[in-house]
MARFI-423991 format. One record per residue (C-alpha): residue in one letter; z, x, y; residue number from 1. Coordinates in Angstrom, 2 decimals, always signed. Layout:
BEGIN
+------+---------+---------+---------+-----+
| code |      zz |      xx |      yy | pos |
+------+---------+---------+---------+-----+
|    A |       Z |       X |       Y | NUM |
...
+------+---------+---------+---------+-----+
! end
This chain:
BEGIN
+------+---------+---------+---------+-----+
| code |      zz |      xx |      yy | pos |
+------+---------+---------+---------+-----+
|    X |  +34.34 |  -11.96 | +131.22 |   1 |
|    X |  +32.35 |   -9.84 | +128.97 |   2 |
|    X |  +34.63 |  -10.37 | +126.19 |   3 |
|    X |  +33.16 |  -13.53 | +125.44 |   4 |
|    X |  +30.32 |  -12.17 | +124.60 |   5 |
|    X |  +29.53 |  -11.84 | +120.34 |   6 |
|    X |  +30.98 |   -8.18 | +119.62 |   7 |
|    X |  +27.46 |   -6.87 | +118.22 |   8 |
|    X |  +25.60 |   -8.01 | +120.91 |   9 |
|    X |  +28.25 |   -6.41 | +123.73 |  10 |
|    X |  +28.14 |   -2.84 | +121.95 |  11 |
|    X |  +24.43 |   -2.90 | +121.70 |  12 |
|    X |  +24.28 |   -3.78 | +125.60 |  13 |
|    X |  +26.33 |   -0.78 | +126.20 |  14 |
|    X |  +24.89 |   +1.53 | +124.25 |  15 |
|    X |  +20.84 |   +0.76 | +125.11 |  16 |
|    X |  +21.51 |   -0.71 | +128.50 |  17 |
|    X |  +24.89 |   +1.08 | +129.98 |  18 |
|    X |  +26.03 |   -2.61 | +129.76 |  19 |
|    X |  +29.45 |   -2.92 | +132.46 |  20 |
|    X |  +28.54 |   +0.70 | +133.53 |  21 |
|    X |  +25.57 |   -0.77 | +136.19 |  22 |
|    X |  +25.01 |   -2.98 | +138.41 |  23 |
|    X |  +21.44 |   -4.64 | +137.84 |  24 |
|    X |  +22.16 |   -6.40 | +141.43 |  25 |
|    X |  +21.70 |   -4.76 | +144.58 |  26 |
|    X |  +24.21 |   -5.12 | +147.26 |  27 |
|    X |  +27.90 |   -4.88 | +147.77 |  28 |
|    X |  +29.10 |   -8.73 | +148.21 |  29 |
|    X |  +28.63 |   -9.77 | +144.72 |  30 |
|    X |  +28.47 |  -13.30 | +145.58 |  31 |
|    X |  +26.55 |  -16.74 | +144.37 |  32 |
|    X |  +25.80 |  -19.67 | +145.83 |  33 |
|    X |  +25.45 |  -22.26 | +143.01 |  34 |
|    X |  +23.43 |  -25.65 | +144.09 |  35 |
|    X |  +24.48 |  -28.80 | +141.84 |  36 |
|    X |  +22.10 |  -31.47 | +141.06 |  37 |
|    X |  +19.84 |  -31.94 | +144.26 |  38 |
|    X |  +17.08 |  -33.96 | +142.61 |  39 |
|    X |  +16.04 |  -37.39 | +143.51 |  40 |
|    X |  +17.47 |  -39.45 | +141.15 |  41 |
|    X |  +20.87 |  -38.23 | +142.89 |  42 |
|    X |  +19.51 |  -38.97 | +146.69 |  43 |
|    X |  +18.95 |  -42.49 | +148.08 |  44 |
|    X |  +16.43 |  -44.47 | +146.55 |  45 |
|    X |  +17.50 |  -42.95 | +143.11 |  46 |
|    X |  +18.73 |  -44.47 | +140.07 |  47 |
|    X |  +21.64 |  -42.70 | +140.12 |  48 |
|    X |  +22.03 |  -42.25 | +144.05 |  49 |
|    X |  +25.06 |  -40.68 | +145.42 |  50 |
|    X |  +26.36 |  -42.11 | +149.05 |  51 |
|    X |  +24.63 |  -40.03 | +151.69 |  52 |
|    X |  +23.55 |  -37.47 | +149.13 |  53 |
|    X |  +20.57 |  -36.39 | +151.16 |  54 |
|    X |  +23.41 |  -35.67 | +154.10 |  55 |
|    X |  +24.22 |  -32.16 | +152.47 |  56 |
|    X |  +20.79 |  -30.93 | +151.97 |  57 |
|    X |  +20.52 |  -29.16 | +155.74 |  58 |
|    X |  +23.96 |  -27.69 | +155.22 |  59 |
|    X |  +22.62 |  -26.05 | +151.87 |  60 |
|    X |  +19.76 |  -25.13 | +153.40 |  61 |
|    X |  +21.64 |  -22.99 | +156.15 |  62 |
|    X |  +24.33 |  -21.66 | +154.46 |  63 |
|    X |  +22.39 |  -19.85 | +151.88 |  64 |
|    X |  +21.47 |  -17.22 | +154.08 |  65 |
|    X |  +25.26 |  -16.47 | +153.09 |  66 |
|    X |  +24.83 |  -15.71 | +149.71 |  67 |
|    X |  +23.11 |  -12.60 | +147.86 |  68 |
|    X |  +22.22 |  -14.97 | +144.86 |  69 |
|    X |  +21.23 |  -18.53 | +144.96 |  70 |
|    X |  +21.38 |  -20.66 | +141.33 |  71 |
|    X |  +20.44 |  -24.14 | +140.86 |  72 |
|    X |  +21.11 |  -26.38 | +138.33 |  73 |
|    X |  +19.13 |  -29.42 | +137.22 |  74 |
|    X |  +19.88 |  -32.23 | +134.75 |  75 |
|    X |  +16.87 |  -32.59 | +132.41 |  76 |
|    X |  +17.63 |  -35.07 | +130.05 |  77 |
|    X |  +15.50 |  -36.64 | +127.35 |  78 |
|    X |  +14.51 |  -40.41 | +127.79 |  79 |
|    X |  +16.43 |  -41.21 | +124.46 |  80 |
|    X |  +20.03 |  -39.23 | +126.24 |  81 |
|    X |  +23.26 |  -41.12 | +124.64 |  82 |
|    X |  +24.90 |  -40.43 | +127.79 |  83 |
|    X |  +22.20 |  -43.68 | +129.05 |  84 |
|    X |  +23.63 |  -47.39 | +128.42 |  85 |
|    X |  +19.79 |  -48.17 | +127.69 |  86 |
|    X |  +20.30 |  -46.09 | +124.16 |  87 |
|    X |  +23.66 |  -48.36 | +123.45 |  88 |
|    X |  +22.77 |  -52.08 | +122.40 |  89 |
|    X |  +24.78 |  -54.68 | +124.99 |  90 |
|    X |  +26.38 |  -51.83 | +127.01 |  91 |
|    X |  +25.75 |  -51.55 | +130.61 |  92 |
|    X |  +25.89 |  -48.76 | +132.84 |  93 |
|    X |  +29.48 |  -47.53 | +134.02 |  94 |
|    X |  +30.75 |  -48.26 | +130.57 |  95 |
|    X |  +33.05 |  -46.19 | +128.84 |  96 |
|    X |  +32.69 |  -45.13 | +125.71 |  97 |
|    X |  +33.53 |  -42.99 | +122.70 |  98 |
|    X |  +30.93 |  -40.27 | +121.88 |  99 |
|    X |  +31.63 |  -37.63 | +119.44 | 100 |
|    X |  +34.96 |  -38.55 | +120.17 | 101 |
|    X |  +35.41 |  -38.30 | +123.53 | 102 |
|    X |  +35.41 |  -40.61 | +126.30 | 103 |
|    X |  +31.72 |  -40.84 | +127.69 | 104 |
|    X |  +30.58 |  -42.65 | +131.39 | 105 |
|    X |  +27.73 |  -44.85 | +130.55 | 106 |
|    X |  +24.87 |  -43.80 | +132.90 | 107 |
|    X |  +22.03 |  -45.60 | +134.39 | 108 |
|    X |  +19.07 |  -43.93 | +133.06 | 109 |
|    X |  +18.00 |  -40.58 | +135.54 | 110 |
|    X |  +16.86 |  -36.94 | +135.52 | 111 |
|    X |  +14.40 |  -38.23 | +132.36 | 112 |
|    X |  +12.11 |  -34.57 | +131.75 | 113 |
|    X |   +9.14 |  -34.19 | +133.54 | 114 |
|    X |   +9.90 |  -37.62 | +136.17 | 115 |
|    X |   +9.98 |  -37.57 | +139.75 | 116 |
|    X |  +13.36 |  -38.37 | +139.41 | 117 |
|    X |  +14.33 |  -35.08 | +137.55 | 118 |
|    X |  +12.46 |  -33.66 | +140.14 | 119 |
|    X |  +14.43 |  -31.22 | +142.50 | 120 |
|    X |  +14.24 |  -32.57 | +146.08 | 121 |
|    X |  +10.83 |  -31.27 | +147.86 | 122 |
|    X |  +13.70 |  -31.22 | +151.29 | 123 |
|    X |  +16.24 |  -28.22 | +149.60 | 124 |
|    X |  +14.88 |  -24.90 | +150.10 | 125 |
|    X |  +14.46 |  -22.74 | +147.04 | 126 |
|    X |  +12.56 |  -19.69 | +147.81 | 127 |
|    X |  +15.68 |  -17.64 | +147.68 | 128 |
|    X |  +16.48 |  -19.11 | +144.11 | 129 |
|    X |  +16.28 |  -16.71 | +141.54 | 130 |
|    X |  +17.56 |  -18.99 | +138.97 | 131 |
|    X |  +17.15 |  -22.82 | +137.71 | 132 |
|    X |  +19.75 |  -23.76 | +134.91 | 133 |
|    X |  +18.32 |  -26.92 | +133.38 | 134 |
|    X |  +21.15 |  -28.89 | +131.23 | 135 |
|    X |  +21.37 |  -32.22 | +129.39 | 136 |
|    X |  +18.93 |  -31.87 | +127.00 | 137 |
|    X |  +20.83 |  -32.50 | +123.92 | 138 |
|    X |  +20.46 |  -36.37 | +123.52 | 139 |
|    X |  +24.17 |  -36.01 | +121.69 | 140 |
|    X |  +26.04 |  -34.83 | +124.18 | 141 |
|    X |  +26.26 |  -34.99 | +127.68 | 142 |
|    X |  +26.29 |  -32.03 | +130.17 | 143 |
|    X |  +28.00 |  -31.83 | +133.66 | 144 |
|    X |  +28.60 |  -28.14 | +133.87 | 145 |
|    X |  +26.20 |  -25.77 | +134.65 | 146 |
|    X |  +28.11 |  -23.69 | +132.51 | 147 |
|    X |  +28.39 |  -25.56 | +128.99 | 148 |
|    X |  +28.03 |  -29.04 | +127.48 | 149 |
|    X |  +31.07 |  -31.47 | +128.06 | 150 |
|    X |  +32.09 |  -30.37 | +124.17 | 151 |
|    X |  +30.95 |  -26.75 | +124.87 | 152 |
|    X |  +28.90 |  -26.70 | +121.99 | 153 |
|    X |  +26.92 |  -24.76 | +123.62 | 154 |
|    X |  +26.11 |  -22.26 | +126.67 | 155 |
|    X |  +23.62 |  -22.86 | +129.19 | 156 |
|    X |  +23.61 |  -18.88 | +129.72 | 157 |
|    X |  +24.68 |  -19.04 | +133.27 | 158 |
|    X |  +27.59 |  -16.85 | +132.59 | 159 |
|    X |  +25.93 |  -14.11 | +131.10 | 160 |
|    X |  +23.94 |  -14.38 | +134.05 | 161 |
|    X |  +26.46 |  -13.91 | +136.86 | 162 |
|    X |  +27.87 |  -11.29 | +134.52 | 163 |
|    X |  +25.09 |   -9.07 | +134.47 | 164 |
|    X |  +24.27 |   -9.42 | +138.02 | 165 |
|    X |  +27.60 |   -8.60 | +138.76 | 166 |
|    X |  +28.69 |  -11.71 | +140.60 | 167 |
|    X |  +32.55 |  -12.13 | +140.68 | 168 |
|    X |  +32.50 |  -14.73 | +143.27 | 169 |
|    X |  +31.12 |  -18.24 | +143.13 | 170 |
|    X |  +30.24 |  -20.78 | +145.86 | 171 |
|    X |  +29.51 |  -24.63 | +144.53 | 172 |
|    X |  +28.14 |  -27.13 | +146.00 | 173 |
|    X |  +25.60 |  -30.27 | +145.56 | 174 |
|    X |  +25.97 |  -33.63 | +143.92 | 175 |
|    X |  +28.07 |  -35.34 | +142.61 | 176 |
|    X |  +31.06 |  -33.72 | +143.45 | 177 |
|    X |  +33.41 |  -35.52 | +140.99 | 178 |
|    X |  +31.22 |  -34.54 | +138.03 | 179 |
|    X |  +28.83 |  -31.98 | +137.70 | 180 |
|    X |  +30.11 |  -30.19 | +140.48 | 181 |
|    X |  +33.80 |  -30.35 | +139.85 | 182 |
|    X |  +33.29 |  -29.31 | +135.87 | 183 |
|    X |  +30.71 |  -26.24 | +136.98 | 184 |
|    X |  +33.69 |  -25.40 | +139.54 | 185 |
|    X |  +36.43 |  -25.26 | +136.44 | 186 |
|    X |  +34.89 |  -23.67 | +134.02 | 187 |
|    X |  +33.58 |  -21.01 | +136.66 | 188 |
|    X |  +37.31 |  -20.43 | +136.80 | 189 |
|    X |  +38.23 |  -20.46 | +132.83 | 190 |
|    X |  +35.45 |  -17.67 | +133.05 | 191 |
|    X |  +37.53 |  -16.08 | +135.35 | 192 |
|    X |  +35.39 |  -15.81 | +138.41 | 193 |
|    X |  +36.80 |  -16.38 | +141.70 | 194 |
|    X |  +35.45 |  -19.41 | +142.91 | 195 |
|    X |  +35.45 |  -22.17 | +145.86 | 196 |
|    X |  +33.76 |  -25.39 | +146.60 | 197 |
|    X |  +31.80 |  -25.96 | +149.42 | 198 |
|    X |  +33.25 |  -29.30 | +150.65 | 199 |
|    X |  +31.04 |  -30.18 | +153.50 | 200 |
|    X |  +28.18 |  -29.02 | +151.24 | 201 |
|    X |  +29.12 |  -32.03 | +148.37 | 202 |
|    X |  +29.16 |  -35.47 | +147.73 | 203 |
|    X |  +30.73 |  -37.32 | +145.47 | 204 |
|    X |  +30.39 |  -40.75 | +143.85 | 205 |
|    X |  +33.55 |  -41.94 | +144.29 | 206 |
|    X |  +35.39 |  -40.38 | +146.99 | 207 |
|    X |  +38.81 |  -41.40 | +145.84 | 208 |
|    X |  +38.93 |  -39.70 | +142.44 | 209 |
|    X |  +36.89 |  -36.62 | +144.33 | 210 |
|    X |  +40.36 |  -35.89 | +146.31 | 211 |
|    X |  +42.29 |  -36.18 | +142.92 | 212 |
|    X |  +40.04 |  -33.89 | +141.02 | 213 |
|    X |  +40.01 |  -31.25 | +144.04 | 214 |
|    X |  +43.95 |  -30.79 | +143.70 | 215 |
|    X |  +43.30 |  -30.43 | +140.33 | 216 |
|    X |  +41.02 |  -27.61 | +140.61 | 217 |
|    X |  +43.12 |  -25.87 | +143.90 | 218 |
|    X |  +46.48 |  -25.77 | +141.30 | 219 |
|    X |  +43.96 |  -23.97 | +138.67 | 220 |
|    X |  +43.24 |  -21.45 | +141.47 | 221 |
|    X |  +40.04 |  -22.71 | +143.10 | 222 |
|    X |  +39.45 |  -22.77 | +146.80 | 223 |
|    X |  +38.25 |  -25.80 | +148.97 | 224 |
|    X |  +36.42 |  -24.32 | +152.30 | 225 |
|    X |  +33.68 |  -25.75 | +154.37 | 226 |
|    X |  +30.41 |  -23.66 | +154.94 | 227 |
|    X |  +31.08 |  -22.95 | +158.74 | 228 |
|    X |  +34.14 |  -20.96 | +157.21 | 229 |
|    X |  +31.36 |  -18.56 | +155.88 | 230 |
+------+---------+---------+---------+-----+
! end
């Protein structure tokens, strides 16, 4: 994975900070849990509410007792984000269109910086967390991944993360499982870690196209488990 790293910067982390050579993360598991999207704009009540979203939060809550390293991930988009059919004249939400050339989802407005909605739910635990990745704040381009931007413009940092922690493994779960979750989970494995999702930990939106998109990812490699697996 380090390879993707700018050559410059790589051979100056090896030479001042033995770079690949150490571990900076104690422990012999080398695992993370990554949390999608648990903020209440997702949960019921929310503009953007997935079905029975709130369902998963006590399974997250136990199983991260599992994990060495929890991350979470939160969308934090300006009120002005493209990715909103209030910044497209006549559009509603659930409209497709093109934006910056690809095909965009229309969203009802959510996760606007600073809201209660953005907020992450006061019901997940996070004392463990040792990370928040906040994502969507380019009001050009939308961002499911907790990895990159849909045009991967740009990197949220997340890998170097993981990398430097010495994480090969990744667990995902959270909402919505056909998006944010399902794009974190595939370019987890373009980065080459191992990686599953956490089924009984995830919602989607539309349950349908989740099933589709979870073949998808098991022919790329990824694992589908349920947390009492663990």
């Amino acid at each position: 994975m380090s390879n993707t790293l700018p050559s410059k910067l790589m051979q100056r982390l090896k030479d001042e900070f033995l770079f690949e050579e150490k571990s900076y993360f104690e422990g012999q598991s080398n695992t993370a849990l990554i949390i999608i999207d648990i903020q209440n704009d997702f949960l019921p009540g929310g503009s953007l509410a997935v079905p029975d979203g709130d369902e998963i939060i006590p399974i997250i809550n136990k199983l991260q007792k599992h994990f060495d390293l929890i991350v979470i991930t939160q969308d934090w988009h300006p009120v002005n984000h493209k990715s909103f059919a209030s910044s497209h004249k006549n559009k509603e939400p659930y409209e497709i269109i093109k934006l910056n050339g690809s095909d965009q989802v229309l969203w009802p407005t959510h996760c606007v910086q600073n809201s209660e909605g953005a907020s992450i739910s006061a019901s997940l635990e996070t004392k463990r967390a040792s990370l928040i990745i906040r994502k969507g704040m380019n009001p050009e381009i939308d961002s499911y991944s907790g990895f990159f931007d849909n045009e991967k413009r740009n990197s949220t940092g997340l890998m170097g993360y993981l990398t430097e922690k010495n994480v090969n493994k990744v667990s995902i779960c959270g909402l919505a499982g056909d998006f944010c979750v399902y794009y974190t989970a595939m370019d987890a494995l373009d980065l080459g870690f191992d990686v599953e999702i956490l089924v009984d930990a995830t919602k989607p939106i539309n349950v349908d196209e989740f099933k589709i998109k979870l073949e998808t990812f098991k022919e790329k490699g990824g694992k589908v488990v349920e947390s009492k697996m663990l």
